[in-house]
C-alpha positions in Angstrom: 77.6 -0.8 -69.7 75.5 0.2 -72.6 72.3 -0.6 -70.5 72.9 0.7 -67.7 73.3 3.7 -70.1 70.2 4.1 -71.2 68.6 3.1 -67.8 70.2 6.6 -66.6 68.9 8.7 -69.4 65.7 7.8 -67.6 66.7 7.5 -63.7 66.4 10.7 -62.4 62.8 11.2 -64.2 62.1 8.1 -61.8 63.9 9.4 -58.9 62.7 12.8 -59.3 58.8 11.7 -59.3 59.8 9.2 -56.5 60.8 12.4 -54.2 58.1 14.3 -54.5 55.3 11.6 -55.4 54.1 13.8 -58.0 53.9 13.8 -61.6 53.5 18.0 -61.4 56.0 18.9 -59.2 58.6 16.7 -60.9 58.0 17.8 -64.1 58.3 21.8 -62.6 61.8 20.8 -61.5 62.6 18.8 -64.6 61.2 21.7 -66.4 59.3 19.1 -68.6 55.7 17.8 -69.4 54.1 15.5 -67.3 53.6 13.5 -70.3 57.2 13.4 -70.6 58.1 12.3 -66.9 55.2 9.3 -67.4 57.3 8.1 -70.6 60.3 8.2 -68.7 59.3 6.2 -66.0 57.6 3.3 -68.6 60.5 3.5 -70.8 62.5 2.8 -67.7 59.9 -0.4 -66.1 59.8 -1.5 -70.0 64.2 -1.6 -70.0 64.3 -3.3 -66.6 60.9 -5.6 -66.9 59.8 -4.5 -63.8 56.5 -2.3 -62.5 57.8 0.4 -60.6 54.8 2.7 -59.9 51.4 0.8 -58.3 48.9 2.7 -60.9 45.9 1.5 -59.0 46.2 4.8 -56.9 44.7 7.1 -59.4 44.9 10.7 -57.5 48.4 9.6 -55.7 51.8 8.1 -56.5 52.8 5.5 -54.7 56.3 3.3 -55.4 55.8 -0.6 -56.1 58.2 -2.9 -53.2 60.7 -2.8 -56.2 60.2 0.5 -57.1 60.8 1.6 -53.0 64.2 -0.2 -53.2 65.8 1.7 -56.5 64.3 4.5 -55.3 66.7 4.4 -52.2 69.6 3.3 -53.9 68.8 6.7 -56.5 68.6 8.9 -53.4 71.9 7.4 -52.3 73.7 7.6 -56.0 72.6 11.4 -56.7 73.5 12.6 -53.1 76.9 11.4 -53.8 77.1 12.4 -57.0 76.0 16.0 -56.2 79.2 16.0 -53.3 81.5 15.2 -55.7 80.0 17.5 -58.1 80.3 19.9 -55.4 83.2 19.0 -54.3 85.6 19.0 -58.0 84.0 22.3 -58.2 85.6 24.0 -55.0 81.8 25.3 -54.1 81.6 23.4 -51.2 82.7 20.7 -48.7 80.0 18.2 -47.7 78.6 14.7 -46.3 80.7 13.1 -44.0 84.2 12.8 -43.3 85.8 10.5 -40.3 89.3 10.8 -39.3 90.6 8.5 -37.1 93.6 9.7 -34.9 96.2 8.2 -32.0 94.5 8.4 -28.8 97.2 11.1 -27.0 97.7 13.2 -29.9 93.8 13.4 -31.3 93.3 14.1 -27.5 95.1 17.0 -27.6 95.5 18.4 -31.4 92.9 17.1 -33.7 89.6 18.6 -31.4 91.1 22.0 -32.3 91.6 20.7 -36.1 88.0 19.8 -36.2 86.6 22.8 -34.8 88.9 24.7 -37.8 87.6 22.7 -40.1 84.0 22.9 -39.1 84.0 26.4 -38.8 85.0 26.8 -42.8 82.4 24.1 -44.2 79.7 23.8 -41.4 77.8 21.0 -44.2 80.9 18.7 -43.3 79.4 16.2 -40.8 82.6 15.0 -39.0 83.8 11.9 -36.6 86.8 11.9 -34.7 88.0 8.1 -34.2 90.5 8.2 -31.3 92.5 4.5 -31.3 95.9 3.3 -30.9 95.8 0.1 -32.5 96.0 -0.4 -36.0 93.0 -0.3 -37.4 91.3 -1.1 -41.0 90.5 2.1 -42.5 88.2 0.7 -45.2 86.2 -2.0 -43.1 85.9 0.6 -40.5 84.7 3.1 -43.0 87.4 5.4 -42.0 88.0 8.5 -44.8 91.6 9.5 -43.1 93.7 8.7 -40.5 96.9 10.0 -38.6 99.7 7.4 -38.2 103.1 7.2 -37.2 104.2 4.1 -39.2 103.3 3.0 -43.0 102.8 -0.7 -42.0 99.5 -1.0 -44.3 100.3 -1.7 -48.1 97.4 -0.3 -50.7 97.2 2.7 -49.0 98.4 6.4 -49.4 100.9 7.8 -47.2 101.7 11.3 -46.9 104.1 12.6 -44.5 102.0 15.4 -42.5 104.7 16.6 -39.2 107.5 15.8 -37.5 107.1 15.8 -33.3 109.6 16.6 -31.5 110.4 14.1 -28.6 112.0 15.1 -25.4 112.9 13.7 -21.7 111.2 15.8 -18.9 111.3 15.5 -15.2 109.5 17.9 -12.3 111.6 20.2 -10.6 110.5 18.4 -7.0 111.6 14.9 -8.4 114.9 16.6 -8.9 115.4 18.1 -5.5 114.4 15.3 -3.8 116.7 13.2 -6.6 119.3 15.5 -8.0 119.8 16.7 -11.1 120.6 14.4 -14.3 124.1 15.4 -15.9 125.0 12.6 -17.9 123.5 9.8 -20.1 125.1 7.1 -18.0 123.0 8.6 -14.8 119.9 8.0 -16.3 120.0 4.3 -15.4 120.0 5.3 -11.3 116.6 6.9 -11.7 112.8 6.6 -11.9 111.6 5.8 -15.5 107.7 6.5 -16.8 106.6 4.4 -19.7 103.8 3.4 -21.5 104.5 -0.2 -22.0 107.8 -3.1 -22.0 108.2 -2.6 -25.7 107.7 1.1 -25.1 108.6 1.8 -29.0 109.0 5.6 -28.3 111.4 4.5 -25.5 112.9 1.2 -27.8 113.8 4.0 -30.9 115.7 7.0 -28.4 117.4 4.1 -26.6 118.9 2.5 -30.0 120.3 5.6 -31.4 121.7 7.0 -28.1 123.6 3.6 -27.0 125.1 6.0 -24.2 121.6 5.9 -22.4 121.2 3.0 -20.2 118.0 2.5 -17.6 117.2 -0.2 -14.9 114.0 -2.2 -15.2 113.4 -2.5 -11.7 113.3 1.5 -12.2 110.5 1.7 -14.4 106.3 2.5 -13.8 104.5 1.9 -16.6 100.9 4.0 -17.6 99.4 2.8 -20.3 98.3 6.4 -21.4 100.3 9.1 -22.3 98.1 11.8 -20.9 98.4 9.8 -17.2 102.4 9.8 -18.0 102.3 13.4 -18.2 100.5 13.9 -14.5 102.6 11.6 -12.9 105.9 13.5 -14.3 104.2 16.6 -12.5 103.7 14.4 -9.7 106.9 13.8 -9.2 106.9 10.0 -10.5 110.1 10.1 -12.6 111.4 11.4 -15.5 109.7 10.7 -18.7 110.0 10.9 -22.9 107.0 12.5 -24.4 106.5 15.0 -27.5 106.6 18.5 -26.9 103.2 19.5 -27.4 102.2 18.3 -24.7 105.0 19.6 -22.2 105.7 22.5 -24.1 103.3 24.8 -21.9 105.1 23.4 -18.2 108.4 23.8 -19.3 107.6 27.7 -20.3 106.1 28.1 -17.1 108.8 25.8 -14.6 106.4 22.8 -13.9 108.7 20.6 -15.8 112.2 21.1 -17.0 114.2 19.3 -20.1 116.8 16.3 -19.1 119.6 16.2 -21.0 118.4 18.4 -23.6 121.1 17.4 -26.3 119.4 14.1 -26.5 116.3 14.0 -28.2 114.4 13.1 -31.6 111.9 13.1 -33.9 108.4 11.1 -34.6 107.4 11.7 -38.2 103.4 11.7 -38.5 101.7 10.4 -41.9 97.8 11.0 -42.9 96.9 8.1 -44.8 94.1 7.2 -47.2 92.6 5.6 -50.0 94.0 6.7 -53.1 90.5 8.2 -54.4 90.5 10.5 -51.8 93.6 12.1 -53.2 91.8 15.3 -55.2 88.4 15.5 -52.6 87.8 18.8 -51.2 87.7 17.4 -47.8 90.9 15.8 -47.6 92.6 19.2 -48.8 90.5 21.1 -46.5 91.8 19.0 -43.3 95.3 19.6 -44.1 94.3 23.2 -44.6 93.1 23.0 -40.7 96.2 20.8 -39.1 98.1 23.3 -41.2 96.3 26.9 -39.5 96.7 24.5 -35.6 100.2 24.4 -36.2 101.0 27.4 -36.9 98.9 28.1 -33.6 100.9 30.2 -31.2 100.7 27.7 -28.4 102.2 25.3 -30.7 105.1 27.2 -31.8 108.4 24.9 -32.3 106.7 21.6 -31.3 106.4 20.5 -35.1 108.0 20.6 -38.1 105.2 20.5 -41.4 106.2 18.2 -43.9 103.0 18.5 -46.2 103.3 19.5 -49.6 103.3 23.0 -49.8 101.0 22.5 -53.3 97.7 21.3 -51.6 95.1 23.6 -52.9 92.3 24.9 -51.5 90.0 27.0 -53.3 90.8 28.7 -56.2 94.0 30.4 -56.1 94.7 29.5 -52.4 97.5 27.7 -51.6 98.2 26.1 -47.9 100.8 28.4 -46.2 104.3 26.4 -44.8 
């Protein structure tokens, strides 16, 4: 510890002439002599027994192989350091930032999240990683990511929304079908799922015991947004969130079945604990927050964030 101490007293004088391969304009930015940058940078070779600068080149500077490698690890270290400078200081929200996201709901939520987010800190390069299996966050160099479960230990877990979950059907499949007027009819009709062990299906089945369906009744798509076309289609009757159908019911494309049975899928972002004070963390619940409360949204979640998050200075996300 105590030499990589005084390695940094000297570092950036390195760095700094390394940049700019110049003695004179790294001294202008140091605001230093060019006496002083050279005994920087020999102090620094003498402390880690190695020739950084090739002084053969009298009327140019050019790095040493050893001297190119720490001067690429320097650039690395100080850009970060200057984000999280940035960044504990509320100035601004930079590098990058991926969030990885359930392939339905990123489809159809986190785009407009992005674009919120972008729109406040345009120096935020962002990646939206749309996957339904469980992936590593830290192998796949993943900054935050929307789940529904807390299966993964070491991580943080914050619970972001609740979703509300529903059963829809067309108005043509019930024409041609009748209407559905009891839990016990369920089991004489056409079924949409996503899989066997459906676990959206497995969960509203175990707390309503009353609901019973027929296997030889049931189409699987293994995609939620090709669930929701067949349900317009006609298919069958369906359980999806209400984001997605909220629009078609409003306007009589689809229509609620049994409408006293329904329930809830709670939403957690998740993330490495050092994340927890970054300015880009707050700033993303700061833009699921403002989607939310999106018009076109209205009474399809329930936000379960703390209402403490701060943004800047005196701003506090609205619930």
């Amino acid at each position: 510890m105590a030499a990589t101490r005084h390695h940094l007293s000297h570092l950036y004088g390195f760095y700094t002439v390394a940049k700019y391969h110049s003695f004179t304009r790294a001294a202008e930015e140091l605001c230093v002599t060019q006496s002083a940058v050279s005994y920087q940078i020999k102090k620094l070779e003498s402390l880690l027994n190695v020739q950084l600068l090739d002084r053969r080149c009298r009327n140019t500077v050019r790095l040493t192989a050893t001297g190119e490698v720490l001067a690429t690890k320097c650039q690395s270290i100080f850009s970060e350091l200057d984000q999280v400078f940035e960044s504990l200081s509320g100035k601004s929200v930079g590098g990058s930032f991926t969030i990885a996201a359930p392939t339905c709901f990123g489809s159809v939520f986190m785009p407009k999240v992005v674009a919120n987010v972008k729109k406040q800190h345009p120096d935020l390069k962002l990646k939206l990683a749309l996957e339904d299996k469980l992936v590593d966050i830290v192998a796949n160099n993943i900054d935050v990511a929307i789940r529904v479960n807390t299966l993964v230990e070491g991580l943080h877990y914050k619970p972001l929304m609740k979703v509300k979950m529903q059963l829809v059907v067309s108005p043509e499949y019930q024409a041609q079908h009748g209407s559905i007027t009891s839990a016990e009819a369920l089991s004489t009709h056409q079924i949409i799922m996503g899989q066997m062990d459906d676990s959206d299906w497995t969960s509203l089945l175990s707390d309503n015991p009353e609901l019973a369906i027929a296997t030889d009744q049931v189409t699987y798509i293994n995609n939620t947004l090709a669930i929701v076309e067949a349900v317009r289609a006609g298919l069958g009757i369906a359980y999806l969130p209400h984001y997605l159908v909220a629009q078609d019911i409003a306007q009589g494309h689809l229509a609620t079945v049994l409408p006293h049975i329904h329930s809830t899928i709670t939403y957690f972002v998740c993330y490495d604990k050092s994340l927890e004070m970054e300015q880009k963390l707050k700033a993303l619940l700061r833009a699921i927050n403002a989607t939310l409360h999106d018009s076109s949204h209205e009474g399809a979640f329930e936000w379960l964030a703390s209402p403490c998050e701060q943004g800047n200075e005196g701003d506090t996300l609205a619930v």
